[in-house]
RODOKE-976090 format. One line per 8 residues: number of its first residue (from 1); their letters; for each residue y, z, x of N, C-alpha, C, O, CB. Coordinates in pm, whole numbers, plus 32768, in hexadecimal, padded with zeros to 4 digits. Glycine has a CB too. Layout:
<nuvexs>
NUM) A) Y Z X Y Z X Y Z X Y Z X Y Z X ~ ... $
</nuvexs>
This chain:
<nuvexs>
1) XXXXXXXX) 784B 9526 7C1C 77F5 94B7 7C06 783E 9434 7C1E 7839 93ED 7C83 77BC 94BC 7B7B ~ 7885 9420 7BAE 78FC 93A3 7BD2 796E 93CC 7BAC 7994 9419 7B54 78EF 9312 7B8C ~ 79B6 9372 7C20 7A59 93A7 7C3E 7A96 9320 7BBF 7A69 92AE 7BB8 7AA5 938A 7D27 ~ 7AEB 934E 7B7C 7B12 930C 7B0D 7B84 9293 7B28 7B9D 9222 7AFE 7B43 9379 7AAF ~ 7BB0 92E2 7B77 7C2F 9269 7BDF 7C0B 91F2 7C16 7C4E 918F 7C34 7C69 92A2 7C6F ~ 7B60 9215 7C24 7B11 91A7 7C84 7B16 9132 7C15 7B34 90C8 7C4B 7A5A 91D9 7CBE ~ 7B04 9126 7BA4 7AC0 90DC 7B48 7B37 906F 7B2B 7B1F 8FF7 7B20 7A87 9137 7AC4 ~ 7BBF 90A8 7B20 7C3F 9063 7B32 7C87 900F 7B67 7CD7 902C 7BC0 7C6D 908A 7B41 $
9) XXXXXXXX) 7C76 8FA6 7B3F 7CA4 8F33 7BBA 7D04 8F40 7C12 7D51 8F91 7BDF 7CCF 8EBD 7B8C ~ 7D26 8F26 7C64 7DC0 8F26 7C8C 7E2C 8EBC 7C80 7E11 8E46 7C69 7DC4 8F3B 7D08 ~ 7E8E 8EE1 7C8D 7EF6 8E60 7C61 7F24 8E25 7CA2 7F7C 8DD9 7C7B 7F58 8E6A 7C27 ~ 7EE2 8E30 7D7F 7F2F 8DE3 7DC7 7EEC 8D7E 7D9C 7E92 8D8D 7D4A 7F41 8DF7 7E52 ~ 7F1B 8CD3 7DE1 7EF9 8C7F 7DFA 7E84 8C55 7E60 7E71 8C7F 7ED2 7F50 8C63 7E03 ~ 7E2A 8BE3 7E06 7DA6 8BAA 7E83 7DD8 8BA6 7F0A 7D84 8BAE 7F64 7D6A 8B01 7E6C ~ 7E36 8B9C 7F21 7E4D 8B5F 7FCB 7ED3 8B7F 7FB8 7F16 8B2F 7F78 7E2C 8AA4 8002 ~ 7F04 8BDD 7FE1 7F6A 8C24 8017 7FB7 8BA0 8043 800F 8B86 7FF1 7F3E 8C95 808D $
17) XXXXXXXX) 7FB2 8B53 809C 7FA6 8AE5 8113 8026 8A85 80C6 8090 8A66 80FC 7EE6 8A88 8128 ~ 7FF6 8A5C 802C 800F 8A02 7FE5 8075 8A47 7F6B 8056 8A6E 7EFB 7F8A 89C2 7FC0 ~ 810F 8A45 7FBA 8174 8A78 7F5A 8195 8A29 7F17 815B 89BE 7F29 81DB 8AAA 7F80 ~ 81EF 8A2B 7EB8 8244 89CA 7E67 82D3 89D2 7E9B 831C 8A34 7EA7 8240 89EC 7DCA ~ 82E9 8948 7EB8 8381 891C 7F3C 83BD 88AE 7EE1 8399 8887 7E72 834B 88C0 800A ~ 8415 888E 7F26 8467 8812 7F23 848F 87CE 7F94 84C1 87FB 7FFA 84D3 8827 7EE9 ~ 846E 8749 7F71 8444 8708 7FFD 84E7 86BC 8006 850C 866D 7FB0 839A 8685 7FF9 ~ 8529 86DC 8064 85A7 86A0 806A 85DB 8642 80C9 864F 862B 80EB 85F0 86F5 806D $
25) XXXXXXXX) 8556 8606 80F4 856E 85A8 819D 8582 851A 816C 857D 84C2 81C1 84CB 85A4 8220 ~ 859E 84F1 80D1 85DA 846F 80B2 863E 8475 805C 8629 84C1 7FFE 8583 8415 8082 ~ 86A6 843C 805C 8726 8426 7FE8 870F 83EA 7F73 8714 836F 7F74 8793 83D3 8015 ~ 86F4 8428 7EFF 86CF 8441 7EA8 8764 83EE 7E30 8751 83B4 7DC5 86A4 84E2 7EBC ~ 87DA 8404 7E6D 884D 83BD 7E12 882E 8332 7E46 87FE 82F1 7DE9 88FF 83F1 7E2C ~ 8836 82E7 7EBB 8844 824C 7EAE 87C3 821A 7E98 874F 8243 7EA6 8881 8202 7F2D ~ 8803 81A9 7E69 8758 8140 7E5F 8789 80C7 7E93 87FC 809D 7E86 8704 8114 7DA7 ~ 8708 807A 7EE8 8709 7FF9 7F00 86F0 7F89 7E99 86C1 7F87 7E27 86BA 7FF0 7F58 $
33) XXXXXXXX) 871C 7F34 7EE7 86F4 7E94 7E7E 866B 7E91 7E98 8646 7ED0 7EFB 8742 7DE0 7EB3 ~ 860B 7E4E 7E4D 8586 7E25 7E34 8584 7DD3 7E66 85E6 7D88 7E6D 8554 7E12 7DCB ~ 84DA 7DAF 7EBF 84BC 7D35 7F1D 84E9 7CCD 7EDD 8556 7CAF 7F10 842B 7D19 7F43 ~ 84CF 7C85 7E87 84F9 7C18 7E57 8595 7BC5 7E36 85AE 7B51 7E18 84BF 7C29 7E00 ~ 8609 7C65 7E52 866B 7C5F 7E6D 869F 7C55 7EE4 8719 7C40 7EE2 868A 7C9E 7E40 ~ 8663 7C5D 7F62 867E 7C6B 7FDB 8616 7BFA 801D 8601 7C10 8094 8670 7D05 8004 ~ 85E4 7BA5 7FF6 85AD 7B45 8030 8605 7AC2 8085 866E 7A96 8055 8561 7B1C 7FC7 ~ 85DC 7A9D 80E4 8624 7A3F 812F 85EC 79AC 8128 8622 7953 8168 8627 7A6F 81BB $
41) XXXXXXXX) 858E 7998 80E4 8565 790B 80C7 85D7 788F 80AB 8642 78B1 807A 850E 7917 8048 ~ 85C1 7814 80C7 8623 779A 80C4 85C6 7727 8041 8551 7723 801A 8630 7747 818D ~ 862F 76E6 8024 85CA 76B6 7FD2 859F 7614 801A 85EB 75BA 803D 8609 76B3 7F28 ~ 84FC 761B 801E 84A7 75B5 805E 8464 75E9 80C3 8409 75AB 80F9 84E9 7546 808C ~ 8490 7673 80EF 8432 76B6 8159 83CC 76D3 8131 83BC 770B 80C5 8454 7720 8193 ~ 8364 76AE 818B 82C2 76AC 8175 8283 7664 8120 822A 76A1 80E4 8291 771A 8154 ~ 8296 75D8 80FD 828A 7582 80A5 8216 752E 80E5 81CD 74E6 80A3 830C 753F 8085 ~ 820C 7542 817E 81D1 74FC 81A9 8126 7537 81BF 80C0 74F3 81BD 8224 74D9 8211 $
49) XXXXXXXX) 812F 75A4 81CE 80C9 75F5 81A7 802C 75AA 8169 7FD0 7576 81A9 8111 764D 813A ~ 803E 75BE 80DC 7FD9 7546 809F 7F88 74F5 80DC 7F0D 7500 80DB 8013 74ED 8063 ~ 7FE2 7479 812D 7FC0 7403 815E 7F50 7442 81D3 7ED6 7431 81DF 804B 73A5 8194 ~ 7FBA 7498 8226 7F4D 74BB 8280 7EB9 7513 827B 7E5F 752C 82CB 7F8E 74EF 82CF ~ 7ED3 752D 8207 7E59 758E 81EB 7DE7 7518 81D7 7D73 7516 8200 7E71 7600 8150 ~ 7E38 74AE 8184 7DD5 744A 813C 7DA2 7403 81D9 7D28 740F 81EA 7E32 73C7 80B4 ~ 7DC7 73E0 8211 7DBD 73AE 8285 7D36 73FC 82D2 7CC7 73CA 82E5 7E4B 73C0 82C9 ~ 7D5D 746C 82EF 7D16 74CA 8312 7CB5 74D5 82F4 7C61 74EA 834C 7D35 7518 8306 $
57) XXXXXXXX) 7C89 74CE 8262 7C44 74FD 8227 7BA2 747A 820D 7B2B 748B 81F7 7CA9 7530 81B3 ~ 7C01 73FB 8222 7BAD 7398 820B 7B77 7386 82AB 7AFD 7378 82B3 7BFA 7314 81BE ~ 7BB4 7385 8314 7B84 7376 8393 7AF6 73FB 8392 7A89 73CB 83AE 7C17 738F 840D ~ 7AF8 746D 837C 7A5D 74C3 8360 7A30 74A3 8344 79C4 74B5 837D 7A32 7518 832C ~ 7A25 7432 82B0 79D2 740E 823F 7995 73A9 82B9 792F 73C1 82FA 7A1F 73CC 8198 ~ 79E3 7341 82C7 79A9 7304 8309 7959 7314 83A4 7905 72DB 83E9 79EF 72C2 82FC ~ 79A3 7377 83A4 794D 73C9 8456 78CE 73DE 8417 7866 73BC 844F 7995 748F 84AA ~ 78D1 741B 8395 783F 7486 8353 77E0 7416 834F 777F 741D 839B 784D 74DD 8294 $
65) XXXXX) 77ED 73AB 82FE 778F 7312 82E0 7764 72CE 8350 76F4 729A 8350 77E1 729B 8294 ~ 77C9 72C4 83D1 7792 7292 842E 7728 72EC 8482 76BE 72B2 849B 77F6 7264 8470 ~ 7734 7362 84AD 76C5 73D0 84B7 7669 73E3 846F 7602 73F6 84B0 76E8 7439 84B5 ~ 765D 73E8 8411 75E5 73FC 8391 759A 7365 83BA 7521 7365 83CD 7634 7406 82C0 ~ 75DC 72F9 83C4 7592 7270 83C5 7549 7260 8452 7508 71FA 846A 7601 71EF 83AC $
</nuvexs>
């Protein structure tokens, strides 16, 4: 009628496919410095930034008002 073995789960794994490894393709003893340690910034670089945005930003305004009008 029924085979009793059938009812028994088995103990391989869902997906054969998917072993348990160790992934060894990075060096694991050294570590680097953190971005903020390795940055090359000067001090006053990009200061100017701002101005031009503001610049920028008011020449649209005023592009937008003269179009709308």
């Amino acid at each position: 009628m029924s085979d009793p073995s059938r009812d028994q789960p088995e103990q391989a794994p869902l997906n054969p496919a998917l072993k348990s490894r160790t992934d060894t393709t990075y060096d694991t003893e050294t570590s680097t410095p953190g971005p903020l340690e390795t940055t090359g910034a000067r001090e006053g670089q990009g200061e100017g930034w701002p101005v031009i945005w503001l610049v920028v930003t008011v020449i649209c305004v005023a592009l937008a008002i003269y179009f709308i009008l």
